[in-house]
Every structure is written in C-alpha cells, then in structure tokens.
Backbone as CSV, one residue per row, in Angstrom:
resi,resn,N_x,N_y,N_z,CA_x,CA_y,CA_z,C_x,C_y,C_z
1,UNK,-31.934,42.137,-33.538,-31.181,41.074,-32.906,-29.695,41.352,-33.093
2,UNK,-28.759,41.263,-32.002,-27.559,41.480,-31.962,-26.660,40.393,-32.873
3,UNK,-25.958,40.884,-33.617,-24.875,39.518,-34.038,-24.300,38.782,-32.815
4,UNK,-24.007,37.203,-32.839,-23.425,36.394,-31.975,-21.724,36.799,-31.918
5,UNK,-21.175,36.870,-30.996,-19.588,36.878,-31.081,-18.771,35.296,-31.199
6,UNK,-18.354,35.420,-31.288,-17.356,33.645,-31.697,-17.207,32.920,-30.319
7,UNK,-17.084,33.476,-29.337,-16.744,33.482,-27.865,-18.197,33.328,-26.984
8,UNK,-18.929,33.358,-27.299,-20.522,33.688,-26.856,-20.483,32.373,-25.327
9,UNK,-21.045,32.330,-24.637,-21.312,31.302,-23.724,-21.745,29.801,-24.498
10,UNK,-22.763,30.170,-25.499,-23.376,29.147,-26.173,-22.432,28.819,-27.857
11,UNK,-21.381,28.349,-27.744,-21.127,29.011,-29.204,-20.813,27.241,-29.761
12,UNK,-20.977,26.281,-29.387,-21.152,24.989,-30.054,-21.582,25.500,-31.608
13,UNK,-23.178,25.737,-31.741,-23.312,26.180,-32.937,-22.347,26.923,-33.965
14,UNK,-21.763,27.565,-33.380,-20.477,28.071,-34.350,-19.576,27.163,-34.581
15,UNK,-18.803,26.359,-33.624,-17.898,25.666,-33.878,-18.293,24.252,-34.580
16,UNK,-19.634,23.756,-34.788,-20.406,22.850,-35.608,-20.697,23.667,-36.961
17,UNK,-20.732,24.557,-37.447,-20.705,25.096,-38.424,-19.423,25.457,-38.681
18,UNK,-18.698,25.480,-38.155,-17.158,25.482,-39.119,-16.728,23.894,-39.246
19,UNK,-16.830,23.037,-38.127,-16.560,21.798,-38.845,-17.167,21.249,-39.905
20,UNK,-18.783,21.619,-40.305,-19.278,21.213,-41.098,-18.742,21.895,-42.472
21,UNK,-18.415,23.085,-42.468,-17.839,24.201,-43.582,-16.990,22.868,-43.929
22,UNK,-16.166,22.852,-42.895,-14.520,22.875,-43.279,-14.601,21.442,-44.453
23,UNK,-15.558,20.555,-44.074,-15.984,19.245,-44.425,-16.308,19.407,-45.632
24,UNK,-17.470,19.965,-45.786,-17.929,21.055,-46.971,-17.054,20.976,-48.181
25,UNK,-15.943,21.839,-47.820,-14.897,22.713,-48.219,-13.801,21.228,-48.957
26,UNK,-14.046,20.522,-48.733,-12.735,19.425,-48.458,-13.421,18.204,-49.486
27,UNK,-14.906,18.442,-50.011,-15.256,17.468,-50.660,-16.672,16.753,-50.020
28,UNK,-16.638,16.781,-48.778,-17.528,15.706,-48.533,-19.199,16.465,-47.775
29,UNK,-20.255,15.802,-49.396,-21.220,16.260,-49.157,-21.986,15.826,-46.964
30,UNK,-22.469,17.098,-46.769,-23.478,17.033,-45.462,-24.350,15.717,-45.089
31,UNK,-24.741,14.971,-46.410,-25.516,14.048,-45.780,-24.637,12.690,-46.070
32,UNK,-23.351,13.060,-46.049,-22.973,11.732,-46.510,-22.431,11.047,-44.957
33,UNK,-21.987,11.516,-43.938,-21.795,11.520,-42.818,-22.537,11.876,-41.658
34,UNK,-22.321,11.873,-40.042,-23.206,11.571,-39.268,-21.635,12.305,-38.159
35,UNK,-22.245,13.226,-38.049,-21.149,13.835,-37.306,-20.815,13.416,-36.067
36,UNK,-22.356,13.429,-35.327,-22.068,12.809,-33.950,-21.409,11.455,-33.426
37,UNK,-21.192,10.514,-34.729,-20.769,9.740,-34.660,-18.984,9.790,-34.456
38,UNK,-18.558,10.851,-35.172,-17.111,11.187,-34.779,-16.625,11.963,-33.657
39,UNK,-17.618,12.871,-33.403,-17.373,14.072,-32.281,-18.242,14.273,-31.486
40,UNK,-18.120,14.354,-30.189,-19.025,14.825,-29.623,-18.690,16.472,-29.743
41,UNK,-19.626,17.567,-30.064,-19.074,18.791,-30.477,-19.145,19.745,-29.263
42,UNK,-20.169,19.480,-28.447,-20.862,20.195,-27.253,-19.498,19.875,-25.973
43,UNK,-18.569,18.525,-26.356,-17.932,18.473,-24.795,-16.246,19.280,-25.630
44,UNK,-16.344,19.038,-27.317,-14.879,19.765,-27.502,-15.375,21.252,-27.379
45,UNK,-16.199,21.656,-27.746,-16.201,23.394,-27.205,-16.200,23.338,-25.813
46,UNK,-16.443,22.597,-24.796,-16.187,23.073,-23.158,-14.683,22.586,-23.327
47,UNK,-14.171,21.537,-23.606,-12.712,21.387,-23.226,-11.995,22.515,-23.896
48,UNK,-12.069,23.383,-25.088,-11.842,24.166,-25.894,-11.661,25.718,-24.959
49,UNK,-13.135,25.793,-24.178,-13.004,26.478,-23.376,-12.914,27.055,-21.988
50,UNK,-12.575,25.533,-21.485,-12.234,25.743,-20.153,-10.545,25.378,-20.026
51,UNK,-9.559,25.152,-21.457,-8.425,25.129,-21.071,-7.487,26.539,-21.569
52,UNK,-7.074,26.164,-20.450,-5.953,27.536,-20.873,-4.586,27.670,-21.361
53,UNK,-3.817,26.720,-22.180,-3.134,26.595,-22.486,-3.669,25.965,-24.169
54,UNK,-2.618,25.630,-25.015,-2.553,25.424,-26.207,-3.761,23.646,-26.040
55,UNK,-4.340,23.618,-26.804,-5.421,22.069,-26.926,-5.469,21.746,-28.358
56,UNK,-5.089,20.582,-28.904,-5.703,20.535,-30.483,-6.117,19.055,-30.171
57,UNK,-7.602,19.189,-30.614,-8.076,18.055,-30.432,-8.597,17.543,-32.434
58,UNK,-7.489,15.807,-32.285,-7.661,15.269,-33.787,-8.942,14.525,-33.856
59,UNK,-9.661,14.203,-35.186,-10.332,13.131,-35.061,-10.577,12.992,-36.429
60,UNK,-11.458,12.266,-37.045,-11.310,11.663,-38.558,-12.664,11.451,-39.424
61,UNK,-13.472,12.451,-40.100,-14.576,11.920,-40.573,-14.562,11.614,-41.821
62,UNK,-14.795,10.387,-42.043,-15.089,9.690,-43.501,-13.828,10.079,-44.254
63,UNK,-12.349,9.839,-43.434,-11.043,9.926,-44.176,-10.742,11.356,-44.301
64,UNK,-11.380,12.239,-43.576,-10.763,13.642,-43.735,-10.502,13.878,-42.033
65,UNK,-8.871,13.892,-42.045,-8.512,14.069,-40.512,-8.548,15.620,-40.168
66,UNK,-8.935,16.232,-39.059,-9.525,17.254,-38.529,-8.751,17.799,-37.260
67,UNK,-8.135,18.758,-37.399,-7.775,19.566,-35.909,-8.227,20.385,-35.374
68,UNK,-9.035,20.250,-34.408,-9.382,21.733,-33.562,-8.868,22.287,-32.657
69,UNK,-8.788,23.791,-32.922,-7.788,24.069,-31.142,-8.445,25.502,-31.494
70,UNK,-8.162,26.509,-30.605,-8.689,28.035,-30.239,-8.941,28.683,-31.806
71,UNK,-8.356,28.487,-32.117,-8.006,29.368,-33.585,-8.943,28.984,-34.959
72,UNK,-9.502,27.616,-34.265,-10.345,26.849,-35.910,-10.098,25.824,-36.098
73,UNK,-10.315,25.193,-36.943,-10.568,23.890,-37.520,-9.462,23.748,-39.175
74,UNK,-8.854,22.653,-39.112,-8.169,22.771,-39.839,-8.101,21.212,-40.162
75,UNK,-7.569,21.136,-42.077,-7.394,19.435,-42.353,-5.985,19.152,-42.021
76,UNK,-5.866,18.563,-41.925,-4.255,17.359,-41.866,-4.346,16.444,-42.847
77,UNK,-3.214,16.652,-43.805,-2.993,15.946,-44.627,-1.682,15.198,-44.838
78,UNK,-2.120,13.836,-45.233,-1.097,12.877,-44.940,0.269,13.091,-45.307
79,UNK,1.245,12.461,-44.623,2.789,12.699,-45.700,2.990,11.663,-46.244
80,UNK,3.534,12.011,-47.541,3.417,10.965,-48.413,4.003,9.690,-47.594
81,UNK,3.760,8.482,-48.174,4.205,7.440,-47.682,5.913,7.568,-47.860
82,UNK,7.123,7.702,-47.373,8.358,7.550,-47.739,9.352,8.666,-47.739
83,UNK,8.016,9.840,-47.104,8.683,11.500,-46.942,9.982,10.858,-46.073
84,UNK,11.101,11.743,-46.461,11.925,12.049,-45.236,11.730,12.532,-43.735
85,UNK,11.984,12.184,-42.414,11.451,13.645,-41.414,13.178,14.444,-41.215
86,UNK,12.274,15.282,-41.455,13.302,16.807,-41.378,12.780,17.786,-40.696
C-alpha cells in the first residue's frame, strides 16, 4: 500500500488528525470533547482547498482557540488582559 500524500483528494482524515494531535498536544484528553460539535472538518478541508489565496479559519474547542489555514493547525493564545498593541 502506497503512503497517503497530505494533498490526497480525500485528505479530511489527515487534517482531523492534526486537529485532534494539536488538541492532544495542548492538554485536552480525546474523549473529553465532541469535535463535530465545533467544526465541521469535511467542509474546512474543501474551503481549505478550493481557495486560492491565504484562508485561516478560527474556532474554539473546550477553551483552546484553533487556526487553520494551508500550512496546519495552530493554538492562539490569549494576550494578556492589559498588553499594550504595538
């Protein structure tokens, strides 16, 4: 069986396994959340890949805010309450 490429026609499964990693990664056990309830994952990989310009799509599970765009999945973390903007 061939390895999958990241890009594959079908590649939801990949990009649901890095959000789940990333979740993982950040503290929050797999069964403590209900993913579909935050994301639909199947319509951000088509918007993901039918746009052609820069896309980061935010959203928030169980207090861990989430960015996706071409490149991966990434946390956002708050600024402190009282930061300066600079």
């Amino acid at each position: 069986m061939a390895p999958s490429t990241p890009r594959d026609s079908d590649t939801s499964p990949d990009l649901l396994v890095e959000i789940v990693e990333t979740l993982e990664a950040h503290g929050l056990a797999s069964d403590s959340y209900q993913l579909h309830d935050a994301v639909d994952v199947e319509a951000l990989e088509q918007l993901l890949a039918s746009s052609a310009g820069d896309v980061e799509v935010r959203f928030t599970v169980e207090g861990i805010q989430l960015a996706v765009t071409h490149d991966g999945v990434d946390v956002l973390l708050d600024e402190p309450a009282g930061a300066p903007d600079q």
